[in-house]
C-alpha positions as CSV (number, residue, x, y, z in Angstrom):
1,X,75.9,212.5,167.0
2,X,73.0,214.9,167.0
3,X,73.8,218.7,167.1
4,X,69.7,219.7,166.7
5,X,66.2,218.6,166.3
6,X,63.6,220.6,163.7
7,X,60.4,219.4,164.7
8,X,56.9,219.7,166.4
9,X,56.7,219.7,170.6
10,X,54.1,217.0,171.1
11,X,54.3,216.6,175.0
12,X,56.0,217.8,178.0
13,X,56.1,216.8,181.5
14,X,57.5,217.4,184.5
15,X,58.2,215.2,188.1
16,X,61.0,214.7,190.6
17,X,63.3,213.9,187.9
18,X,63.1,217.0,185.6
19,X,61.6,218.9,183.0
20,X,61.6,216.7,179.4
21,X,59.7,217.5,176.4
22,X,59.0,215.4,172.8
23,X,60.1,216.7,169.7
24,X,58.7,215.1,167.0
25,X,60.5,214.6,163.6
26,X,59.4,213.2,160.6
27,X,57.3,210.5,162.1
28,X,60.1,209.6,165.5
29,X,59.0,211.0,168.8
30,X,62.4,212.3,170.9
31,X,62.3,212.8,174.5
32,X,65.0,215.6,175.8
33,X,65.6,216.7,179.6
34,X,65.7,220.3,179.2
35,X,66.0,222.9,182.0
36,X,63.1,224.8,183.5
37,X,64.0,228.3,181.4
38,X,63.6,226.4,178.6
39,X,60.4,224.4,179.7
40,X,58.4,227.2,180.6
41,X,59.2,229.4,177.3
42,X,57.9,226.4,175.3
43,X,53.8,225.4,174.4
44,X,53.0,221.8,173.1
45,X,51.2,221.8,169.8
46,X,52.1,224.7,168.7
47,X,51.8,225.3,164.6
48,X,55.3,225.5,163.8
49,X,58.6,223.9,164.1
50,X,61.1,224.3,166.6
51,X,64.6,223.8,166.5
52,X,66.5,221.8,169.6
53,X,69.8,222.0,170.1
54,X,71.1,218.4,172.0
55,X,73.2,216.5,173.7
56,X,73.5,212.6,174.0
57,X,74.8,211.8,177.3
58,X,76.3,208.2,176.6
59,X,77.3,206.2,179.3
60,X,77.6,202.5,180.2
61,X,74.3,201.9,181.9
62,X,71.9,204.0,180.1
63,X,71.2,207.0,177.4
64,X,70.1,210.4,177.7
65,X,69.6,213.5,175.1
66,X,69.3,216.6,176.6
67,X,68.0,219.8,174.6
68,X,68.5,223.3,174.8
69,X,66.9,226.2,172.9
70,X,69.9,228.4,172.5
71,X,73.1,226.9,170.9
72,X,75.5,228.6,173.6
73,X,73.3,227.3,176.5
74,X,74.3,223.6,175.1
75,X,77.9,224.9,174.5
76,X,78.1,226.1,178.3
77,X,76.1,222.5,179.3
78,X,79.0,220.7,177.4
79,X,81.7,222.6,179.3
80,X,80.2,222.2,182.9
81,X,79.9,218.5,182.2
82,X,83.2,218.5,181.8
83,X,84.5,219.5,185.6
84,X,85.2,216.7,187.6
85,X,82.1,216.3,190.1
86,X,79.7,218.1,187.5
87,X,76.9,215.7,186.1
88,X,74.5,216.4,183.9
89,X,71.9,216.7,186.7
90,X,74.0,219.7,188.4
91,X,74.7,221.1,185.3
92,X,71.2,221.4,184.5
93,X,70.8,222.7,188.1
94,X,73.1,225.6,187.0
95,X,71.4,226.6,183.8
96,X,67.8,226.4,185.7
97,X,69.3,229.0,187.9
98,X,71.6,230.9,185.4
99,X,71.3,231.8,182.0
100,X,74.6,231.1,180.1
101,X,75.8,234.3,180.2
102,X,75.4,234.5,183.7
103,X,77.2,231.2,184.4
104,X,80.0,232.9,182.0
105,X,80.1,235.9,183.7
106,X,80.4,234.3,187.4
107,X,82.7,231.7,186.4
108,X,85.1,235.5,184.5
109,X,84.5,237.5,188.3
110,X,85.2,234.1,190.5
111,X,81.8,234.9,192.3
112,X,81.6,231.5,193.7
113,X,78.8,232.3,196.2
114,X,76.2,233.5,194.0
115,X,76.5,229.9,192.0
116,X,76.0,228.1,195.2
117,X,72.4,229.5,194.8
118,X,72.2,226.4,192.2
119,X,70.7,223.3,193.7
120,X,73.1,221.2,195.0
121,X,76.1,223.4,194.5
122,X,78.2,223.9,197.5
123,X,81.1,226.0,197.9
124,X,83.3,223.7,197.3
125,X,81.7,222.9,194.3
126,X,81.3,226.0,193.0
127,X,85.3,227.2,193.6
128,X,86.2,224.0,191.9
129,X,83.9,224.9,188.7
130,X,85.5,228.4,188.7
131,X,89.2,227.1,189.0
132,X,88.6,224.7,186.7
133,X,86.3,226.8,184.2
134,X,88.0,230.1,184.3
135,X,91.2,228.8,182.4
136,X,89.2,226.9,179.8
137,X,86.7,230.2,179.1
138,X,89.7,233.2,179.2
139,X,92.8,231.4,178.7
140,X,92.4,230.8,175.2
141,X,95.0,232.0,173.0
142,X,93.8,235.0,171.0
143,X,95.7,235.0,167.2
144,X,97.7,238.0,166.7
145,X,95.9,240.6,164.7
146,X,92.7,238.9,164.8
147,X,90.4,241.7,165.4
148,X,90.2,244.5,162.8
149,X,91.6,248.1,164.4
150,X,88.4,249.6,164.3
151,X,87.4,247.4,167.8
152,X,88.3,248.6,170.9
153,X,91.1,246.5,172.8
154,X,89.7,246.6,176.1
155,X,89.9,243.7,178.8
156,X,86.0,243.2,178.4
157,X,86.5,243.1,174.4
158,X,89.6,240.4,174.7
159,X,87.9,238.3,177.4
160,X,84.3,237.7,175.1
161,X,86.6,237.1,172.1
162,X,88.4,234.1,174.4
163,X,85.4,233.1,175.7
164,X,83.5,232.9,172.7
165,X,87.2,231.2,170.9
166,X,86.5,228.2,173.3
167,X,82.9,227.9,172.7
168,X,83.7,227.0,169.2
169,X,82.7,230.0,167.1
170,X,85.0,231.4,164.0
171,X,87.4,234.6,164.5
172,X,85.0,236.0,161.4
173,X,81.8,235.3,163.0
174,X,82.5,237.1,166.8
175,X,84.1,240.4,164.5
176,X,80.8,240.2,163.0
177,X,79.0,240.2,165.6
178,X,81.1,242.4,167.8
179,X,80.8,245.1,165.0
180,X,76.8,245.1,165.3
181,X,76.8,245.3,168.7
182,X,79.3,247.6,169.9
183,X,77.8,250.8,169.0
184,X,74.7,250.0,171.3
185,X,77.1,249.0,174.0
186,X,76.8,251.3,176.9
187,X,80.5,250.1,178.7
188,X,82.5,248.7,176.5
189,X,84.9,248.0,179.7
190,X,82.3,245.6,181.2
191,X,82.8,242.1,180.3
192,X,79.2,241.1,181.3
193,X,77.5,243.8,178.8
194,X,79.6,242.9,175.9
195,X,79.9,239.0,176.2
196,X,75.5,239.1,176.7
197,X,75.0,241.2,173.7
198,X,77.5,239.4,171.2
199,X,76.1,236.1,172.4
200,X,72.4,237.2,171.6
201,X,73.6,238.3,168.6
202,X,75.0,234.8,167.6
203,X,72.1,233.2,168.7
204,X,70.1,234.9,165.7
């Protein structure tokens, strides 16, 4: 229903709850849980706009939007969510621990410990988000030919393309972006590198 907010940060607070700010847009005041990283990075009455990528979390009992400065961190908030077991609460839990890349990269190496640094997440939890997770992020089917021949076909290369497939971004744009980045890339075998540095470059 609402992909972003443009708008002035009139408040933010914090308590036992979570970390929420107010973005204001032409003349409606919007309150959005948002995770610590993002919190912290952000000053209230600042002179200029800021943009808010969100969620609405609709359920039968009550409404929530949830905002996110980077459009992959709301992407990867969206796909947690979507585990059985995974609220929004733990999935915030996650993303104040983890950047999205991280949680990407964990999820691709099955590292199930380090995410049960997250609070809340036991290892239980945290093999389940990888089982469930893993196929969703690199199991994507890649179209034949869909990289031009001047890109390395490595594992780390084909892996960031599925990845960034099931986040919801165009065949054109990760070429794109894979093009810019590549030359700067220091292993083009390591999937964290690559995925980290295409995904900033999205983010632009």
């Amino acid at each position: 229903m609402f992909d972003y907010f443009k708008g002035f940060i009139t408040d933010k607070k914090r308590n036992s709850k979570g970390s929420y700010l107010t973005i204001e847009v032409s003349g409606m005041g919007y309150l959005l849980e948002v995770t610590d990283r993002d919190f912290d990075s952000i000053k209230v009455n600042e002179d200029r706009a800021h943009k808010i990528y969100s969620y609405l979390l609709h359920r039968e009992d009550a409404m929530a939007l949830y905002g996110f400065l980077n459009k992959e961190t709301r992407d990867i908030f969206q796909i947690l969510i979507s585990v059985s077991g995974v609220g929004a609460k733990m999935a915030i839990a996650l993303l104040n621990e983890f950047d999205a890349c991280d949680v990407i990269s964990l999820v691709i190496e099955g590292n199930y410990k380090e995410l049960t640094r997250a609070k809340g997440v036991g290892p239980k939890l945290a093999q389940k988000i990888i089982l469930e997770l893993k196929d969703k992020l690199i199991k994507t089917e890649l179209p034949q030919g869909s990289l031009s021949k001047t890109i390395p076909q490595t594992q780390a290369i084909s892996d960031t393309q599925s990845v960034l497939l099931s986040l919801g971004y165009e065949e054109d744009e990760i070429e794109k972006a894979l093009n810019r980045v590549l030359p700067s890339v220091s292993d083009s075998t390591s999937p964290e590198e690559v995925l980290r540095l295409t995904l900033t470059t999205l983010s632009m």
